[in-house]
C-alpha positions as CSV (number, residue, x, y, z in Angstrom):
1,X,15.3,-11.2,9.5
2,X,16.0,-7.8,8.4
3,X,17.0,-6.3,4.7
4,X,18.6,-3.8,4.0
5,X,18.9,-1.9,0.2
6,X,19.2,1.7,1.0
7,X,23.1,1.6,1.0
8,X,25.0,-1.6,0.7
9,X,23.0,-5.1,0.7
10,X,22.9,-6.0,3.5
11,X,20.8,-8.7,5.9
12,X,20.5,-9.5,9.8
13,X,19.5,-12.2,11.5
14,X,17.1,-12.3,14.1
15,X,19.7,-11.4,16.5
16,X,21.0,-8.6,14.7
17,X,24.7,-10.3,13.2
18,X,24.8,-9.4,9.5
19,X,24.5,-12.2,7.5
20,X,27.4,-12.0,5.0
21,X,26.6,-13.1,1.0
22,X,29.9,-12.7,-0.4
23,X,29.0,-13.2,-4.3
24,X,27.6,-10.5,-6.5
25,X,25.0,-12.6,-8.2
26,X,23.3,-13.9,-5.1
27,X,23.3,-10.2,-3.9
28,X,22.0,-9.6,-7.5
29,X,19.2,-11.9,-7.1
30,X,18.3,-10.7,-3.4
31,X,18.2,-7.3,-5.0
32,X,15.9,-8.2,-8.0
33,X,13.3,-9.9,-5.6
34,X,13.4,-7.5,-2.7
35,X,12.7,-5.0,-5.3
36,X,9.7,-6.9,-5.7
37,X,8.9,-7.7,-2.0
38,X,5.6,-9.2,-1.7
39,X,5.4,-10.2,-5.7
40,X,6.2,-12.9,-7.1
41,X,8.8,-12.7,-9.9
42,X,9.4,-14.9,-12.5
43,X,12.1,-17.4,-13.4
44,X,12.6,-15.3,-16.9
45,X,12.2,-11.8,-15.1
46,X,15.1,-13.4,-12.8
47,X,17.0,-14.2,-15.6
48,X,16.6,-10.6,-17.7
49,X,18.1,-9.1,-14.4
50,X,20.8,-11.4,-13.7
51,X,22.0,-11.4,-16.8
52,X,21.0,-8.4,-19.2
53,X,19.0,-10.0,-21.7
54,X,22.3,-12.3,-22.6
55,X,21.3,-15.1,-20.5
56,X,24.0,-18.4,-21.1
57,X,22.5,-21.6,-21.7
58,X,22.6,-22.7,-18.7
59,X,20.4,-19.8,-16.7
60,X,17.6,-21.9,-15.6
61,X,20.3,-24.4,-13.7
62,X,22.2,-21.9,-12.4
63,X,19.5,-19.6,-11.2
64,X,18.2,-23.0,-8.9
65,X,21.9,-23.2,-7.6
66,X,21.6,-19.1,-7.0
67,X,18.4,-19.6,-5.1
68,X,19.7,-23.0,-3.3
69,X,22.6,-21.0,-1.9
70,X,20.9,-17.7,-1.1
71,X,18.4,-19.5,1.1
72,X,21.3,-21.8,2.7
73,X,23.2,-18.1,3.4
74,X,19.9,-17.0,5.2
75,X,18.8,-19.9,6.7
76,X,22.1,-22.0,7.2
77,X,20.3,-24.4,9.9
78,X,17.2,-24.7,7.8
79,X,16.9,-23.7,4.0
80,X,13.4,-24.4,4.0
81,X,12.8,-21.4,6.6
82,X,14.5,-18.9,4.8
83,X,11.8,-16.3,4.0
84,X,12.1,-17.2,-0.1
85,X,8.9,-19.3,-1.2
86,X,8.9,-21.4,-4.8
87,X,6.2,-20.0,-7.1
88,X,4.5,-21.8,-9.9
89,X,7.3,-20.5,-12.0
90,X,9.7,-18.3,-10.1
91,X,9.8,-17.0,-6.8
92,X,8.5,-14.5,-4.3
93,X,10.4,-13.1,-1.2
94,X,7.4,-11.4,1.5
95,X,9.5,-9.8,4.6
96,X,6.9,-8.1,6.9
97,X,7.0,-4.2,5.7
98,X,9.5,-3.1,8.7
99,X,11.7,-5.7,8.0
100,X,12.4,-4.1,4.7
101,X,13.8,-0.4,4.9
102,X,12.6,0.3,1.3
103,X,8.9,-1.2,2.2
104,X,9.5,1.5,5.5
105,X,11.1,4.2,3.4
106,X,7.8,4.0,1.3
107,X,5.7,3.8,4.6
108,X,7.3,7.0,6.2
109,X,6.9,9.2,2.5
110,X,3.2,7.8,2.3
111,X,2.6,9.3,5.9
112,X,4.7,12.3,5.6
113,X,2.7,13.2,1.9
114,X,-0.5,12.4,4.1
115,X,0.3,14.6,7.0
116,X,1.4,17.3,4.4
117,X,-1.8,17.4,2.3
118,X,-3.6,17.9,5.9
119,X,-1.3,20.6,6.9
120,X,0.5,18.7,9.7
121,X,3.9,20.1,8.8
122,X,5.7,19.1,11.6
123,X,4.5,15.6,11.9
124,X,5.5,15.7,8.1
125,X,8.6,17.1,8.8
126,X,8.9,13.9,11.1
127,X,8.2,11.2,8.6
128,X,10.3,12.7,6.3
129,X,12.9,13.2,8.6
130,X,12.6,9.5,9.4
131,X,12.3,7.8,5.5
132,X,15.6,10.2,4.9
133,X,17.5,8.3,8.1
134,X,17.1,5.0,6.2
135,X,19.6,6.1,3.5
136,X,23.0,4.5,4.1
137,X,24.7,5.8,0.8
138,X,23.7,4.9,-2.7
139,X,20.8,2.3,-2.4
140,X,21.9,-1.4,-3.7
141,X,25.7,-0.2,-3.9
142,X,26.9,-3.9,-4.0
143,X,24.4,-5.3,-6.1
144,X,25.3,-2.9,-9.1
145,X,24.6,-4.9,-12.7
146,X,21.4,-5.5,-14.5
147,X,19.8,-6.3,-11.5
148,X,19.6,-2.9,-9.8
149,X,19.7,-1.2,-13.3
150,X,16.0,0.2,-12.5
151,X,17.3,1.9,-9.6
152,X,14.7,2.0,-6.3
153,X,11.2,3.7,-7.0
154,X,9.9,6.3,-4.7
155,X,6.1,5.9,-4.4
């Protein structure tokens, strides 16, 4: 499965068909924890995002039914595979580094900045030219609320 935040949210299957997730706050919450790739983020941090601070009474219930339908969007034929886990309290998404185009985009700077520092300006030039190909437009374009509020950090 492959995710994609520099642009529009988007995710492909194995087999490359986007997978659609029509609702803003599922996007929302795929946003917040891909942000977080590889971390585990908490039901409260989930909630702060999702809902500004302002969260109704019934956040906790309705972040579960978030979660419950995200992974049945990723996963339709098996939930349980969808590459979401449960944490003690929250929950952690870990796509392998190139399945991730910010975890790549991060990946390509790192080597470009390394190259640079060594005086290799043309392999630089290369990763460079390669993080910048990742851009699809304004990163997390559908996702836009509390949730994307702290915008995508460049290492």
């Amino acid at each position: 499965m492959t995710f994609l935040m520099l642009g529009k949210v988007e995710v492909r299957d194995t087999g490359g068909t986007t997978v659609s997730i029509p609702r803003l706050k599922h996007r929302q919450l795929l946003a917040t924890l891909l942000l977080r790739a590889n971390t585990p983020v908490s039901n409260h941090q989930l909630m702060e995002a999702l809902w500004n601070d302002n969260p109704p009474p019934s956040a906790e219930r309705n972040l579960k039914t978030y979660v419950h339908t995200l992974r049945k969007l990723l996963c339709p034929d098996d939930r349980r595979s969808a590459p979401m886990e449960t944490q003690a309290d929250g929950y952690l998404i870990a796509p392998d580094p190139e399945d991730l185009d910010l975890l790549t985009f991060r990946d390509r700077v790192r080597r470009g900045r390394r190259a640079s520092w060594d005086g290799d300006l043309g392999t630089a030039h290369h990763h460079f030219e390669q993080a910048l190909d990742l851009w699809r437009g304004e990163a997390l374009l559908d996702a836009r609320g509390s949730a994307a509020r702290g915008g995508v950090m460049i290492p």
